[in-house]
N, C-alpha and C positions, 0 to 999 in steps of 0.2 A: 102566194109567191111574191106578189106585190112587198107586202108585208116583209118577210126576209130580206128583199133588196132594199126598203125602208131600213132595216133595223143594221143590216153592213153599213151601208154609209155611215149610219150614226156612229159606229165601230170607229170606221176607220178616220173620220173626222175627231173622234176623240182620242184615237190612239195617236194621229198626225198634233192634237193639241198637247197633250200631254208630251209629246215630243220636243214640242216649241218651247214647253212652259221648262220642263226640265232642260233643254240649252240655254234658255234663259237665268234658271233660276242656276243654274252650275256657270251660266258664261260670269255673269254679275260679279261674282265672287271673284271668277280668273282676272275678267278686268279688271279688279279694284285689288287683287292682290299681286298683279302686273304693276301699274303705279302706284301702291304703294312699296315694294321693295326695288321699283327703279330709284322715287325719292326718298326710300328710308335714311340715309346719312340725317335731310333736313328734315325731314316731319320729328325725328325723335329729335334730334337737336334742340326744334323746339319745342315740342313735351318741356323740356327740362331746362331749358333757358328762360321761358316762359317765368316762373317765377322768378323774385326779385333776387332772391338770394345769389341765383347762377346766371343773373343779367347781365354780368360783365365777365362770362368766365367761356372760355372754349373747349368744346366738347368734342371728343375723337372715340373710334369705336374702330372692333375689327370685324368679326362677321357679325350682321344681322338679318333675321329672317324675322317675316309676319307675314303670318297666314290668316287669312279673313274667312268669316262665314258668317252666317246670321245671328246665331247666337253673342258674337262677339270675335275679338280680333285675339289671336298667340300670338307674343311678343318674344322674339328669344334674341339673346345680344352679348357677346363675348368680349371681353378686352376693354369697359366701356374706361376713359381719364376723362376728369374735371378738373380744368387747371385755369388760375387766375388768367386775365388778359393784360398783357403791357401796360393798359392806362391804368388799372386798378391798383394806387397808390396805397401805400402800409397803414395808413386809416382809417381804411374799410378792413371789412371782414373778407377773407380769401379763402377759400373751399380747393384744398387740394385733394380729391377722391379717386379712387380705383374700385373696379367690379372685377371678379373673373366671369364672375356670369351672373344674367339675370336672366328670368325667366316668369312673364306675365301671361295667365290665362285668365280669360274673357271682359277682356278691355271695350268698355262701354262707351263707342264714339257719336250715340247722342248727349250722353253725359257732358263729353268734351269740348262740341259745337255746342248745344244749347245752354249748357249750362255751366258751363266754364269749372270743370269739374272731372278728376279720375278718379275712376270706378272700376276697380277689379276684384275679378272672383277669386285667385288667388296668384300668388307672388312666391320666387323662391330668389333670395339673393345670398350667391355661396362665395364667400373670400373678398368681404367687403371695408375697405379700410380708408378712415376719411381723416384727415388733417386739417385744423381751421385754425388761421391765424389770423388773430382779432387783437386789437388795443386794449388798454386795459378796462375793464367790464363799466367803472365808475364814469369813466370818457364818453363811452357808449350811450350812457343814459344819459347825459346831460347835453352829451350833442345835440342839436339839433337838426331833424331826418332833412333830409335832400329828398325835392321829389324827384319818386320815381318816372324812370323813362317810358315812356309809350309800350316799347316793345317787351317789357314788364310789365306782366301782369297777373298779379297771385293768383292763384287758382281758388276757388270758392269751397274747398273741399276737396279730402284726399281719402277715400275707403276702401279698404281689402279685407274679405269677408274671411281668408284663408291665408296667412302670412306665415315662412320660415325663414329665419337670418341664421344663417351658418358660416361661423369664424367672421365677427363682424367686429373690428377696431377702429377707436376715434379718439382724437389727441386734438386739443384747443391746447393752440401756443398764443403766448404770450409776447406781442413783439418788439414792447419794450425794453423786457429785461434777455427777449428769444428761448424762453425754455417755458417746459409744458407746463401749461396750468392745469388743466383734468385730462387724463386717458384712462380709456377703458378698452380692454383687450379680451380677446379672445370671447365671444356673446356668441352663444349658440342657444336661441328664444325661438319659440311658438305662437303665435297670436292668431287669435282670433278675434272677429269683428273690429277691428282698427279703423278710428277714425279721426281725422284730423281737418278743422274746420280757422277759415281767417279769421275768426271771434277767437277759438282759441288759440292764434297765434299773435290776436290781439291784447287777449288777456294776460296780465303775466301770472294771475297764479293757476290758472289751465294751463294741461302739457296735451292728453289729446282722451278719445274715448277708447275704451280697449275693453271687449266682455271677457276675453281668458289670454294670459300669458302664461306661459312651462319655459322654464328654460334655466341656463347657467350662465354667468361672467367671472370669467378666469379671475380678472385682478381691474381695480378700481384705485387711481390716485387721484388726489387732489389736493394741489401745492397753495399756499397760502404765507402771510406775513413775509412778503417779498421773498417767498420760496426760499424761505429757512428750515419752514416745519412741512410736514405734507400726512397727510390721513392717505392709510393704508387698507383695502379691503380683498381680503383672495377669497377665492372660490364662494361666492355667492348663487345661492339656488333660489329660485323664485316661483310659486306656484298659486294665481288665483283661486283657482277653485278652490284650494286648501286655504286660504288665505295666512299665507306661509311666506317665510325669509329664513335664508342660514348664511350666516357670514361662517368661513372655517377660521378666517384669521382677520381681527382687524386692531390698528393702532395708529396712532398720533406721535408722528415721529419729528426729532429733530436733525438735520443734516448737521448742525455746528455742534460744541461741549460745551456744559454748562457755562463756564467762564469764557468765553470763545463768544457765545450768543452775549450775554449779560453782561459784558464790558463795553458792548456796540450802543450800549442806553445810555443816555446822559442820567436818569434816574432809575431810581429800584423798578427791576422787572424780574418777575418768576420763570424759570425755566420749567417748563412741564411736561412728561414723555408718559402715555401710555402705550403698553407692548403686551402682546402675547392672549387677548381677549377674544373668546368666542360667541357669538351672538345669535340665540333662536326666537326670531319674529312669530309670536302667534296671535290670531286675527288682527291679521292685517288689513284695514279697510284702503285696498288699494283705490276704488272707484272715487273716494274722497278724495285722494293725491291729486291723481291724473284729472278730475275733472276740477277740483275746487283749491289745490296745494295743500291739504291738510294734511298732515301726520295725524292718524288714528288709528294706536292699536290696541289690542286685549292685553299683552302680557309679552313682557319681553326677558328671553334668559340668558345672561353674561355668565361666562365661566371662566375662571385663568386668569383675570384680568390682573397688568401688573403696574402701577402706577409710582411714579418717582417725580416730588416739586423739588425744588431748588432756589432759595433765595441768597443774595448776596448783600449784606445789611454794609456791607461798606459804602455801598452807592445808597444818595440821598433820596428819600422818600416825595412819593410826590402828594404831598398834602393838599394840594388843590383833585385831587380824583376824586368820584364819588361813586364807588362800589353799589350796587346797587342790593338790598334787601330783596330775600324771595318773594314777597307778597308784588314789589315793584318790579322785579324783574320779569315773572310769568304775565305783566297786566303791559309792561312796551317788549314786550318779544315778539320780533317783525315776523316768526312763525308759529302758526296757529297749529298746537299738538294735546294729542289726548292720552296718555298711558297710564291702561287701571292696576297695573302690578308692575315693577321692573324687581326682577331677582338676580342678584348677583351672588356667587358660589367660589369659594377659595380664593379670593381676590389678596392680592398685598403692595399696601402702599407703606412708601417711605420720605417723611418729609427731613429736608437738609440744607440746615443756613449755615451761611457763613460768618460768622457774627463781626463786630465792628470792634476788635479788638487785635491784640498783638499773639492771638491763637493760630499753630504750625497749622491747623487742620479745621474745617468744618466740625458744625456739630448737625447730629440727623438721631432722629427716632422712628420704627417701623411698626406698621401693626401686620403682621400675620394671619393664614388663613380666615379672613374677613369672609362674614354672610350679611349679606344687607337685603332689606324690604323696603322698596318703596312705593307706598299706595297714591291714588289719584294725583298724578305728574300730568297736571293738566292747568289750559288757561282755557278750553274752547268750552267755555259757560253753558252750552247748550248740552254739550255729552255730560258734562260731571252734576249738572244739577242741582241738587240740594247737598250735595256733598263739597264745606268748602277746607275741609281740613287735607293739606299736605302732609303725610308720615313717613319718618324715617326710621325704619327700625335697623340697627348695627351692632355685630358683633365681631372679637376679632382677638387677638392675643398681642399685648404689647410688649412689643421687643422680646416675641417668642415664651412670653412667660402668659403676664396677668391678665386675665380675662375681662375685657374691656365690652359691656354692655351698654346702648345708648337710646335713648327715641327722642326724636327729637317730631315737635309739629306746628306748622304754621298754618295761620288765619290767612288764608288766599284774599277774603274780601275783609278784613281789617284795615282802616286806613294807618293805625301805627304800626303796623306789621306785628302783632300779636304773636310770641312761641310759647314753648314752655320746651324746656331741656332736663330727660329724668335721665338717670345712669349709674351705674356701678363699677367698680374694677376691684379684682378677684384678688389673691395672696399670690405676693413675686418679691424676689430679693431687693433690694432697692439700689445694690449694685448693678444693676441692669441697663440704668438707668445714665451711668459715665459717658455714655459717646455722645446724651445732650447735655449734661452738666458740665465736664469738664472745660469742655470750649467755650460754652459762654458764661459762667462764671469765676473761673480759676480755681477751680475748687474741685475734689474727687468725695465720693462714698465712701467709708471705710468699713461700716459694717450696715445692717438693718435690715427690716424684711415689712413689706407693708402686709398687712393683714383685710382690710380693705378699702373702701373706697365709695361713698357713695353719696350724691348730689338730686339737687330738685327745685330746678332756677325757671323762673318765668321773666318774661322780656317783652321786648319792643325797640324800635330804632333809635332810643332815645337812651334807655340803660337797662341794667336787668337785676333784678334780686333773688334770693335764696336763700337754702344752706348747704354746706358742706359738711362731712365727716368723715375725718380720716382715722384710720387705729393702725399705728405699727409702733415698731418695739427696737430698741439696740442700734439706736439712729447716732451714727457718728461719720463727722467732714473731717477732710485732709485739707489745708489749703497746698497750692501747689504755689513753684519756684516759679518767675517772669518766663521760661521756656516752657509751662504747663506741663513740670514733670516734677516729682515727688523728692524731698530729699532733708537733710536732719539741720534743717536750720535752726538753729533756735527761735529768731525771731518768730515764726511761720510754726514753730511747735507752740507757744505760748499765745497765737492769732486764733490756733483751731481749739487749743485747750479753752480760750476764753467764748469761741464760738460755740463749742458744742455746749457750753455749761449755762455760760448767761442768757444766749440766744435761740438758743435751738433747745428746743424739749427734746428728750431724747425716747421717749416713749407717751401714747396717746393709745391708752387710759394713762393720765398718771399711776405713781407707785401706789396713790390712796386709793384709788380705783377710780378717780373720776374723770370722765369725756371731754375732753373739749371739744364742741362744734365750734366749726369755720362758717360765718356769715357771707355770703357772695352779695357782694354790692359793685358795680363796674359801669361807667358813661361810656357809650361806642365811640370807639374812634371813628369817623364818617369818612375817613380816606383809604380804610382798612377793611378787609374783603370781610364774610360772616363767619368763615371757620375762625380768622383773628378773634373775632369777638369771643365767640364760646370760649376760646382757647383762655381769655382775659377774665371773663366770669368764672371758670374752674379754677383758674391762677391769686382771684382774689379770695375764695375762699379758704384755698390753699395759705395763702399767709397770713389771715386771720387768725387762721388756727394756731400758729405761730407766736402773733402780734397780741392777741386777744382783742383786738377792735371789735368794738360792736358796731349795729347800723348806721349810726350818724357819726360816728368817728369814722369809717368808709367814706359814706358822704361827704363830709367837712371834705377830707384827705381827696378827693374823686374833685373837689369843686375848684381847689387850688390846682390840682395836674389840670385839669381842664385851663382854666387860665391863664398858666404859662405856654401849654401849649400852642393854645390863640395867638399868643404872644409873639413865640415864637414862629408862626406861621405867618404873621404878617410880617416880621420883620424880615424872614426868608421871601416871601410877597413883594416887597417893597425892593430887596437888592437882587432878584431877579430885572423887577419894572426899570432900576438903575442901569445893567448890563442892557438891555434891550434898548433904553434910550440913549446910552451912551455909541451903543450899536447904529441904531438910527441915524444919531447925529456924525457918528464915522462916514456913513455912507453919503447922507446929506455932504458931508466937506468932500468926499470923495467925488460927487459930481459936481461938484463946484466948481474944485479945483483942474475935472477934465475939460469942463464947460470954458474955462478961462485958459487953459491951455490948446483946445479948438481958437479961441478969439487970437490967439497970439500966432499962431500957423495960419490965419486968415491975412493977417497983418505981414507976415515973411513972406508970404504968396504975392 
């Protein structure tokens, strides 16, 4: 009996414990979720003030609720604006932001006392749109930082184990010129394991860690060349796990028209537009981006793609540039990229100068349904290996007719930049060819047909050699009237009668049957881009065939163009260095004369 009344108490003492422990362990929570939604306004305020970014920015919200418990804190919050404050002057960066909702589950407030760090289990933020208007990017780097204020202080780290953004837009304005420099609209992404650390917001080529992203962005711009031109991207898909990318649409656009843009230069510039390009990313090494900045992928597929240059050769050339060679360009490219395949399918480009003459119209040439192959498009030494050859293999229809094949390939570690350029073009009427002869030579086709075409030149940045051979037949010139149009002059009948007979072969075979190959011998122009060049080695062989020059009659002829040119660049050199000091010395007498006109007002005072 003893026993039993022993063994109650112990009941009831533990049932009375258990009672204490559970109001305890349930009050805990009430009080801490008591003062935290009396001061929720300032505890989130400063969550997010806290760092430097949003230290000079004020924060307003509509409803907020946080509910505590041991596991971690829910965070729910409606209506949240991030809007600059009055002192923060248009020099700094300014973060205009809106939430309709955020939604944080198991917010880690050891993480945040001891270690100056958020930690959550997962995050939903739905209809979230951020505007930032910053100086321009070059300002930024070279200012020098202002320390930060006490009451800033970055956070040591940002992890969400379970992340969705839905309808999430961000637009960086420019507030120099006040229009956008990159927006991105419409982001409806997945994430998982997100992490973002002040090493990697130290580093610039870290953006942060992320083990899986799924998701879409509606449309991607990005304005550039004082927001003349701007890159266009729609509907992008994006899948880690697959290690995947789909652009539906993307292109390099110009807001101005050719001559609209290119009259704005004091010297020759190209106008350049691609439109209408689809792009399929596969193995995509996103881990490399986001942790290291690297472009690294397996194979990339363009489709559609439509491409139009545009030169204006009435504006003077600027012969102080220096174009750089592929071997040089892939070894200073500030971006370290790896791509073992790029495929491009039915592309068409059309190049179109204006030549420097007294022609109503431009001249332009197109190549059609274009397939191109390019293997190893890489500088990151470490992926490509032993592999140091660049190849380009292209095919394509010129001016809809002649089938134009090419490969071209460079020595990446060559220090003269080593190519070789092999190629062929197929049988096309040589009428075809009028909308680039006429305008910059005065001159039409009257009859012909090439039969082929085909070249085998090895180079370097210095010059290149070869041969050429052409074979067509029933080669006859018009010359045309000073309006570059056709008509029964005499003089001009007796010009092209003596053209086609004395100067021009009019068939290759000759009528005896025999060949003439074209020698290709040509020095680079060093101010002149590398498609210029090939274009100059195929052009010299081309009139070789012609000329009959052989190797060192090229040369000789190649060493005199070279030295006039010299010539001619310094003497272009020298009356520019005239305007500029004549320039100089204007503005030198120009303060002089305010300078002495201050001392004269000092003196009437």
């Amino acid at each position: 009996m003893h026993n039993f009344g022993g063994m109650k108490k112990f009941l009831i003492w533990l049932f009375a414990l258990l009672v204490v422990l559970l109001l305890v362990l349930r009050g805990i929570p009430f009080l801490i979720n008591s003062y935290l939604n009396a001061n929720a306004d300032r505890i989130v305020t400063n969550l997010i003030t806290r760092a430097s970014l949003f230290g000079d920015h004020q924060v307003t919200f509509g409803q907020i609720l946080l509910d505590y418990d041991y596991f971690g804190t829910y965070l729910k919050i409606r209506d949240i604006k991030v809007k600059p404050s009055e002192e923060l002057d248009e020099e700094h960066i300014r973060m205009d932001l809106t939430i309709d909702q955020l939604d944080l589950t198991g917010f880690k407030w050891s993480e945040f006392l001891l270690r100056n760090s958020i930690s959550v289990d997962s995050a939903l933020i739905s209809k979230m749109i951020i505007i930032s208007s910053t100086p321009p990017l070059d300002s930024l780097q070279q200012r020098p930082r202002k320390p930060k204020k006490a009451k800033s202080k970055d956070y040591e780290s940002l992890s969400v184990k379970y992340f969705d953004l839905n309808d999430l837009s961000i637009e960086l304005v420019n507030n120099l010129y006040d229009s956008v420099r990159i927006s991105l609209q419409d982001m409806d992404l997945k994430v998982q394991g997100f992490r973002l650390t002040k090493d990697d917001i130290q580093d610039p080529q870290s953006l942060f860690h992320v083990d899986v992203v799924k998701g879409s962005i509606g449309e991607a711009v990005f304005h550039f060349d004082q927001f003349r031109q701007h890159a266009l991207v729609k509907d992008i898909i994006l899948d880690t796990d697959n290690q995947s990318m789909f652009f539906g649409y993307m292109g390099l656009l110009n807001k101005q028209g050719k001559y609209q843009y290119t009259s704005q230069f004091a010297e020759r510039q190209s106008w350049t537009e691609i439109d209408n390009a689809k792009l399929d990313l596969r193995g995509v090494h996103f881990g490399s981006f986001f942790r290291k900045g690297i472009i690294e992928v397996d194979s990339v597929f363009a489709s559609d793609m439509r491409v139009e240059i545009f030169v204006d050769k009435r504006k003077v050339e600027d012969r102080q540039k220096r174009p750089q060679m592929v071997h040089q360009l892939f070894k200073d490219l500030g971006q370290v990229i790896h791509i073992d395949h790029i495929f491009v399918n039915n592309a068409y480009l059309k190049i179109e100068e204006r030549p420097d003459n007294k022609s109503p119209r431009s001249g332009f040439l197109y190549f059609s349904d274009m397939q191109v192959h390019i293997i190893n498009f890489s500088n990151f030494v470490e992926r490509r290996g032993e592999n140091k050859l660049l190849k380009l293999e292209a095919s394509g229809k010129l001016m809809g007719q002649g089938m134009l094949k090419a490969l071209a390939q460079y020595e990446l570690e060559s220090e003269k930049g080593d190519f070789t350029l092999k190629g062929s073009l197929g049988p096309m009427e040589l009428k075809a060819l009028d909308p680039m002869i006429e305008p910059q030579s005065q001159a039409t086709v009257k009859s012909g047909k090439l039969n082929s075409l085909v070249f085998d030149i090895k180079g370097n940045d210095y010059d290149g050699t070869g041969q050429l051979t052409v074979l067509y037949e029933n080669l006859e010139l018009a010359l045309l009237n000073p309006n570059f149009e056709r008509d029964n002059n005499f003089f001009r009948k007796v010009g092209s009668f003596l053209a086609n007979t004395l100067i021009i072969k009019s068939n290759n075979p000759k009528k005896n049957g025999e060949t003439v190959a074209g020698t290709v011998y040509y020095i680079r122009d060093t101010h002149k881009s590398m498609f210029a060049y090939w274009w100059k080695l195929i052009f010299s062989g081309l009139k070789s065939t012609l000329t009959g020059d052989d190797l060192e009659e090229l040369k000789k002829k190649e060493q005199i163009r070279l030295a006039e040119t010299t010539n001619s660049s310094k003497t272009l050199v020298s009356q520019k260095s005239d305007v500029s000091k004549t320039a100089s010395e204007h503005e030198k007498s120009s303060h002089k004369e305010r300078r002495e006109e201050r001392r004269q007002n000092k003196k009437t005072d």
